[in-house]
N, C-alpha and C positions, 0 to 999 in steps of 0.2 A: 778393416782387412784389405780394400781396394787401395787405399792409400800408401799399400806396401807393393802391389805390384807393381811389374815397371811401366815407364811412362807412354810404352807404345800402345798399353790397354790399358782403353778407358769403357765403361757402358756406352749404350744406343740408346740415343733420345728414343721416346715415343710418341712424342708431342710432336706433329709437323712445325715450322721455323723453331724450331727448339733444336741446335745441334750441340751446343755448351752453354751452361752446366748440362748435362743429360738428364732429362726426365726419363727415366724407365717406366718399363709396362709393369703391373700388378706382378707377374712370378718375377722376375727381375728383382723389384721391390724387395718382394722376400724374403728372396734370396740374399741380396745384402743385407737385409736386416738381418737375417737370422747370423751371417758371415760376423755380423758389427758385434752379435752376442756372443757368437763363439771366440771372438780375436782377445774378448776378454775373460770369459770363463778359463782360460785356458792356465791363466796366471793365479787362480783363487787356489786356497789351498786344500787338501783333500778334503778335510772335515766339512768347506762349505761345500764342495762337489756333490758330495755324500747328504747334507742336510738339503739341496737342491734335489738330488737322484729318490729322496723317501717323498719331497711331495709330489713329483708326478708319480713315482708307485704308487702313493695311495689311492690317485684318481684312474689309475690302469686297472688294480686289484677289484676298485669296485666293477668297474665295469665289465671285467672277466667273469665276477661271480654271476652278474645281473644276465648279460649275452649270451655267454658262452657254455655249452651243456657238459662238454669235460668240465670245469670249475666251478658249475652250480654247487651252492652250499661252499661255498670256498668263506675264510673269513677274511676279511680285508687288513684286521687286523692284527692277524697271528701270522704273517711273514715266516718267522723259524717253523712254521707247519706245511708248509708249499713244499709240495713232493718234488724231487729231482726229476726231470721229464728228459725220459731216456728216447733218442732219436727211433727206436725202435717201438715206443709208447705213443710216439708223436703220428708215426706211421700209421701204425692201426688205429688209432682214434678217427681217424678221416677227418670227415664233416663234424665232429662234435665238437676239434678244435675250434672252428670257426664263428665269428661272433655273428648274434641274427640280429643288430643292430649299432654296429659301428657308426661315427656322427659321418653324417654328409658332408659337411665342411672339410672332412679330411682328402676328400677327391675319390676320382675314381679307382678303384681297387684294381690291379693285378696279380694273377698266377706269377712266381716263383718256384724254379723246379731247381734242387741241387743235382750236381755230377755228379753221382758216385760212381768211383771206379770199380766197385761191385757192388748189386743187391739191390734194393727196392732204392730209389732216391725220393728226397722231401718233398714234402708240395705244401708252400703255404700262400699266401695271399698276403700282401702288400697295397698301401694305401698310397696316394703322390704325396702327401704328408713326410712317408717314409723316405720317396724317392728328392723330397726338397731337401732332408737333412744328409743326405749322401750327397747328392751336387754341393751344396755349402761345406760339409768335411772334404769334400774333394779338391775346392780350396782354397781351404786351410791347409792344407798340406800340398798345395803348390807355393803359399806365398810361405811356408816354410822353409822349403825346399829352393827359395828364388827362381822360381821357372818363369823363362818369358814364354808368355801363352800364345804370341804371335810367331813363336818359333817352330820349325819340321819337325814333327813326332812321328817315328816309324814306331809301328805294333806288330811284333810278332808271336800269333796266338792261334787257340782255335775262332773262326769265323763261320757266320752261317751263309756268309755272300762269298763266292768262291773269287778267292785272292792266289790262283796258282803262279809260279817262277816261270821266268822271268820277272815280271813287271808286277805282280800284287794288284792293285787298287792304289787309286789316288782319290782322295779325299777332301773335304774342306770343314777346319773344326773339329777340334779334338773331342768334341761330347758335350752333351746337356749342359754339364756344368759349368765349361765356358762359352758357350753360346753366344751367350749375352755380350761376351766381354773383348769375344777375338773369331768368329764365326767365321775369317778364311782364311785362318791358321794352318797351316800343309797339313794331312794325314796322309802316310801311306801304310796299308797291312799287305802283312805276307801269311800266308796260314801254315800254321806249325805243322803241315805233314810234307812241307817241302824238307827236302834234305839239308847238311850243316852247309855245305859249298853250297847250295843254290842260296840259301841264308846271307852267307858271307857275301857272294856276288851284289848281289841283290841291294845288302846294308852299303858297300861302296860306292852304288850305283845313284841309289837316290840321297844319300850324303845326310844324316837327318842331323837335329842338335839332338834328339833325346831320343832314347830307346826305351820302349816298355815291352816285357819279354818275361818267358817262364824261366826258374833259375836255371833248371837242365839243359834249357835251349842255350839259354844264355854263357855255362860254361862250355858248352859243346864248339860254340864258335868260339872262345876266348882261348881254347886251347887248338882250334884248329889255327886260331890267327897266330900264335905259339909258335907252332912247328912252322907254317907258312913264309912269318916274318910281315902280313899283310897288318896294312894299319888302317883304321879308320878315324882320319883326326878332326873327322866335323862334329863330332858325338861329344856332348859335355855334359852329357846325366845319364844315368842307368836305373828304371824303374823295375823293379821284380815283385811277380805278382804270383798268385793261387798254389804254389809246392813251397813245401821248407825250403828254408835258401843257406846253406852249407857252408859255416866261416870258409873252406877254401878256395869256394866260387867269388865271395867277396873280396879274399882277397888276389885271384889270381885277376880279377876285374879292375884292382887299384896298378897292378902289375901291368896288363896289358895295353888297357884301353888308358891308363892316366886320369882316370875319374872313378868315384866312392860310388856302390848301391847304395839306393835307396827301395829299402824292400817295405811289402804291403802285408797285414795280415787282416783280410776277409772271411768272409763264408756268403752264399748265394741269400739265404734266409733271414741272415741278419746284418749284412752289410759292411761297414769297416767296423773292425775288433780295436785294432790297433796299428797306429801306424808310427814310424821311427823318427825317430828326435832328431829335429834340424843340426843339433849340435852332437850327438850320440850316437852309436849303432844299436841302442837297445831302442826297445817301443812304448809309446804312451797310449794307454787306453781312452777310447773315444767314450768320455763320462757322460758328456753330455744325450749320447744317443743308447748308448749302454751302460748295464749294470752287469759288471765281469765280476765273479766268483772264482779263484783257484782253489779249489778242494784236494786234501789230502782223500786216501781212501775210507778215511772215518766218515767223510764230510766235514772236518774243520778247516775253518782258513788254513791256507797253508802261511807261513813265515818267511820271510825274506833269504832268498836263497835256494828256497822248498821248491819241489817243482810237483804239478798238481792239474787234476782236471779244470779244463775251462767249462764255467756251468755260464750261461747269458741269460739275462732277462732283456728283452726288445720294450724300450720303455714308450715307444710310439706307433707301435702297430699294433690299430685295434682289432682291425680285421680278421687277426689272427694273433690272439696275444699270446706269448711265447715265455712262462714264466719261469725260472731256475733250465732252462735248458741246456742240458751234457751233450754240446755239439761234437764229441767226440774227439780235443784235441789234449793235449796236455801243452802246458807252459813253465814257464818256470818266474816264482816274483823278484821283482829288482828292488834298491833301495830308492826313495826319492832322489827326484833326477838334478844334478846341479843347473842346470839350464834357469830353474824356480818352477818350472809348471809346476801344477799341482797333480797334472793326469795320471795315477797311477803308472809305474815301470812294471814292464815284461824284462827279462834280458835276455829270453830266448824261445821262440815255439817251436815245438818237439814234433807237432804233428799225431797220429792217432794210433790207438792200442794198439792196432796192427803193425805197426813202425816199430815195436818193441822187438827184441830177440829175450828168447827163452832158454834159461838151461835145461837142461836134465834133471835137476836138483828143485824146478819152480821156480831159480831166481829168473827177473827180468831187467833189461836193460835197453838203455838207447844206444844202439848200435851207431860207433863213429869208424868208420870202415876204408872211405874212399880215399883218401892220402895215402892209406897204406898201399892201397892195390893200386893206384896211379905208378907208387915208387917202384913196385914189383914187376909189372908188364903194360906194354902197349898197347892200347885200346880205344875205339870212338866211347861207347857208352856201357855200362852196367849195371844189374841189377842184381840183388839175393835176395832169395827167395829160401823160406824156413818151413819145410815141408812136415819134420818132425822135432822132437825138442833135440834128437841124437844128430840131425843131419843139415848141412844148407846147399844148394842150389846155386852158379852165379851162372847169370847168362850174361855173356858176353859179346858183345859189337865190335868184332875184331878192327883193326886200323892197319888196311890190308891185309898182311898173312899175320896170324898169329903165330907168333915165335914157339920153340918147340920146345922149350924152359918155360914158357910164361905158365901154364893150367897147373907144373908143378909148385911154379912160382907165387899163385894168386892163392893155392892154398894154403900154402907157406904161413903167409901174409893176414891170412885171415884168422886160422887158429893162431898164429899171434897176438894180435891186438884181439881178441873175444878172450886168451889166455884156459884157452880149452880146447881136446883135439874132434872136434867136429868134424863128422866124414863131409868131405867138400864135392859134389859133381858140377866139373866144370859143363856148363853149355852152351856153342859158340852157335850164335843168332843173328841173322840179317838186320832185324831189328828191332825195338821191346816196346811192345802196345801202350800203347797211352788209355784213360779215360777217353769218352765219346766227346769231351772239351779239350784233346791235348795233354794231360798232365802225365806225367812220370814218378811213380814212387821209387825212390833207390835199395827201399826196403821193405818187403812184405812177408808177413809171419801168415801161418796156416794153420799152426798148432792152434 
């Protein structure tokens, strides 16, 4: 896998008079090895993914039953008998989730806590174990991607070190995972509660090559750059991370900025889900660290094309083993990808129950909305919000005054494309809360 990066990175000897070939330090080591086995698992084809993914379940299954006091009595061997462990199940179980004797070998353990942007949030525990196969997928999907690692990464996100506008944070090394490889690599962050103009200023200012950015964020400046006419032409990748990312964000991204997303699908709990095909927009499931289940509402595979709960099994954290878990998102499956991987295709994540819209009637659907209302009226940002099955809610981030056709106009637009007449209240907002990490839902149900 290092052999595909470019030539500006190379490893840090750790041998004194050792500067070429580089001897690396033991995580280092690793790290490449594990990089060496993933550059090629990637090319086997499902069935061996699949006959790889049941022998470490077997060796995870026992150990859940033996450690762990939710899975006492669990059999190792009856897999289609493993309950569906509903986020909600996971919650209340507390400490029983937790194994009382994960191997020492796997390093030391950490707390992981998800964002939720309502309600109790996860709390599981994590091993460096865990934390080495995320550095090593991390990349693998740089040298997918061809990123030179020695190159300016601005991030704009939530932060815990405060990165206010003007100036952000300037940095050195883009993260753990390349450390080893480019350790004074530019970073600069900006924290997502700065406004889109401080954004924009800001992105001009320190000129990066690559952007990693929330998609909201991220279309909010590509349509202020839009109207502006401002350009930023040091920028040659766009990474998109934690919210659904919206075909029209991606392609107003190919529109503005001259270069394609690349989007990310995680969770805090279990790591990378899926990340997108060097040669594709759809996503390859990370087989080697997961076991992704889409479920119809029977519980059967869903079929190609189907779109279906994401259920994860964490095949490497024992600390906390996490077996058939309804992380709450829905996806939809794709057919094998021509690229040849073997990594299962996603072609699209939909995001969580609450993203669905409801009729009157019980039917549900994934609401595709914001084209329409873009076309209708002028606006920074918006959200709907589905108070009852009869009514929706849009709050809007005007872009200056709100035109005095538009609130007729957005309603217009909406029981159009949902093809039902929903009572609409418009509501025009300063500006629409994020999770306590930044994120934005463009759609939230209450029903």
């Amino acid at each position: 896998m290092v052999n595909d990066l470019p030539m500006t990175v190379t490893p840090r000897s750790s041998v004194p008079g050792i500067a070429w070939p580089a001897l690396p330090d033991p995580r280092t080591a690793m790290l490449l090895a594990l990089g060496w086995q993933l550059d090629r698992s990637q090319w086997w084809t499902e069935a061996d993914l699949r006959a790889h993914q049941r022998e470490q379940l077997a060796v995870l299954l026992a150990h859940a039953a033996t450690t762990v006091p939710a899975y006492r009595g669990l059999d190792p061997r009856a897999w289609d008998r493993v309950p569906i462990l509903e986020r909600e199940a996971l919650i209340a179980a507390g400490d029983a989730m937790l194994s009382k004797g994960y191997p020492a070998a796997h390093g030391p353990v950490d707390e992981v806590t998800t964002s939720r942007t309502s309600g109790t949030p996860v709390r599981v525990r994590a091993s460096g174990i865990v934390s080495t196969f995320w550095h090593a997928l991390t990349l693998r999907e740089h040298v997918w991607h061809v990123r030179d690692l020695a190159a300016h990464l601005a991030v704009i996100r939530h932060v815990d070190t405060p990165a206010p506008a003007p100036d952000g944070l300037r940095l050195r090394g883009w993260g753990a995972a390349t450390a080893a490889l480019a350790p004074d690599a530019p970073l600069s962050v900006l924290s997502v509660t700065t406004t889109t103009d401080e954004q924009l200023a800001w992105l001009a200012h320190v000129a990066p090559d690559y952007l990693l950015v929330y998609p909201s964020v991220l279309d909010a400046i590509l349509r202020r750059m839009a109207a502006t006419g401002a350009k930023l032409p040091s920028v040659r990748g766009v990474r998109t991370i934690s919210e659904v990312l919206a075909p029209a964000t991606r392609a107003l991204c190919t529109e503005v900025l001259g270069v394609p997303i690349v989007d990310t699908y995680s969770a805090q709990e279990v790591g990378y889900i899926a990340l997108q095909c060097p040669d594709h927009p759809h996503y390859h499931v990370q087989s080697e660290r997961l076991l992704v289940e889409i479920l119809d509402e029977r519980g059967a595979p869903c079929a190609v094309g189907e779109t279906g709960r994401v259920v994860i099994t964490d095949l490497h954290n024992f600390a906390t083993p996490l077996l058939r878990y309804a992380i709450g998102d829905y996806a939809t499956v794709g057919a094998p990808c021509p690229c040849g991987r073997g990594l299962p295709v996603l072609t699209r994540i939909i995001g969580r129950r609450r993203n669905m819209l409801t009729y009157p009637d019980g039917r549900t659907v994934w609401p595709v909305f914001t084209v329409a209302c873009r076309q209708a009226a002028r606006y920074r940002e918006i959200q709907l919000v589905q108070p009852t099955r009869e009514s929706l809610r849009l709050r809007v981030v005007p872009e200056g005054a709100l035109a005095a056709d538009a609130p007729a106009a957005l309603t217009a637009a909406l029981q159009r494309v949902f093809d039902h007449p929903f009572a609409v209240e418009i509501e025009i907002v300063d500006a629409l809360a994020r999770s306590p990490v930044g994120k934005l839902e463009e759609f939230v149900s209450l029903v």
